[in-house]
N, C-alpha and C positions, 0 to 999 in steps of 0.2 A: 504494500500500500504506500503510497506514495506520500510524503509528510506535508502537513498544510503548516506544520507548528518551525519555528526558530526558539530554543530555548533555550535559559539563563541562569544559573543556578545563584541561588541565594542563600539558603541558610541551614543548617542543620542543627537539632538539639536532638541528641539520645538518637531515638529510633524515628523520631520525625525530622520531615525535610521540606521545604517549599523552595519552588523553583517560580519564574516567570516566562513566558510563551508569548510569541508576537504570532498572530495568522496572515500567512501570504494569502490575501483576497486573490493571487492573480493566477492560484496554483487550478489545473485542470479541473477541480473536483465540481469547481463553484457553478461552473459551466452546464450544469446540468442540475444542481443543486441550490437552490431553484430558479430555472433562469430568468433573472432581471430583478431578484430578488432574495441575494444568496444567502445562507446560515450554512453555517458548521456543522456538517453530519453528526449526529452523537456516537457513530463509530470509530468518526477520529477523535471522538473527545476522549474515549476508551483509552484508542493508540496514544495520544498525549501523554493517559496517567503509565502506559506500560512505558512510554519512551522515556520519563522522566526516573520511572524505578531503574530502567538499564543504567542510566547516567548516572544513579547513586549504587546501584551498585555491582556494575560489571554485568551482568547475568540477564539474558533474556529469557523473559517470563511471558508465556500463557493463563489466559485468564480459565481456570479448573473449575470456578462457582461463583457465583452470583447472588448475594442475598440478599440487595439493595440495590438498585441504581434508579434514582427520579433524577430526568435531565428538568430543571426548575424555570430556566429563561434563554431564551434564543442568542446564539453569539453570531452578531450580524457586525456587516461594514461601520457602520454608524459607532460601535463601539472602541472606541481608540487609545482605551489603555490598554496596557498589558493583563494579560489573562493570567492568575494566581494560580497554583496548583500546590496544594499541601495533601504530603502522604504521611501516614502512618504505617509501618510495617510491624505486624503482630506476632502474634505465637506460628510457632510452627509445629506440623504436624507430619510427621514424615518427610516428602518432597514437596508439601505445600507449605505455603504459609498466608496468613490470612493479613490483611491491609484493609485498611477504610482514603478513602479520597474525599475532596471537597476542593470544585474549581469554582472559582468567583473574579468576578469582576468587579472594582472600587466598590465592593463592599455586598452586591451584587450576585448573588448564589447561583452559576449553572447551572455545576452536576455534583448528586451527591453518590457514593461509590464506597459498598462494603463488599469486599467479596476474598476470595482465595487465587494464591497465584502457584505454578509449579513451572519451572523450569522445561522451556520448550527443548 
């Protein structure tokens, strides 16, 4: 999948991290998504939060379960700050490990994302 996201890394405490993401409005996806009217698939908002785990920690992860995800507000053109992404990474259970997400814009709630991740 092709990336809509440029991201930034910002901060770590413990097992949490937030990063910041800029959207290339000019990347193929928009184009069809919808046109003349474009938002951010919430498929790549998914890819987002797996791209930002790789970036803290090495490891490409697969999303194994899903126990929440409400996408809350549309990420369209008109929005021109940086997009927030804060993960937690949790317990682990085997080759899972479970994580919760929350992407927001100036203050602004997304996507919210609890689920389990294992090593693709």
């Amino acid at each position: 999948m092709e990336s809509v996201f440029k991201i930034y890394a910002k901060d770590r405490q413990g097992d949490r991290f937030r990063y910041e993401a800029e959207v290339d409005w000019a990347a193929a996806v928009f184009t069809g998504h919808f046109p003349g009217m474009p938002v951010v698939p919430g498929v790549c908002l998914l890819n987002l939060v797996k791209m930002c785990i790789k970036e803290e920690t090495g490891v490409s992860y697969c999303l194994s379960a899903v126990k929440e995800c409400k996408f809350l507000a549309p990420l369209t053109p008109s929005i021109l700050k940086p997009l927030e992404v804060e993960c937690e990474l949790g317990l682990q259970d085997g080759d899972e490990t479970a994580f919760s997400a929350l992407l927001q814009v100036d203050g602004i709630k997304v996507m919210k994302l609890k689920a389990r991740l294992k090593p693709c």
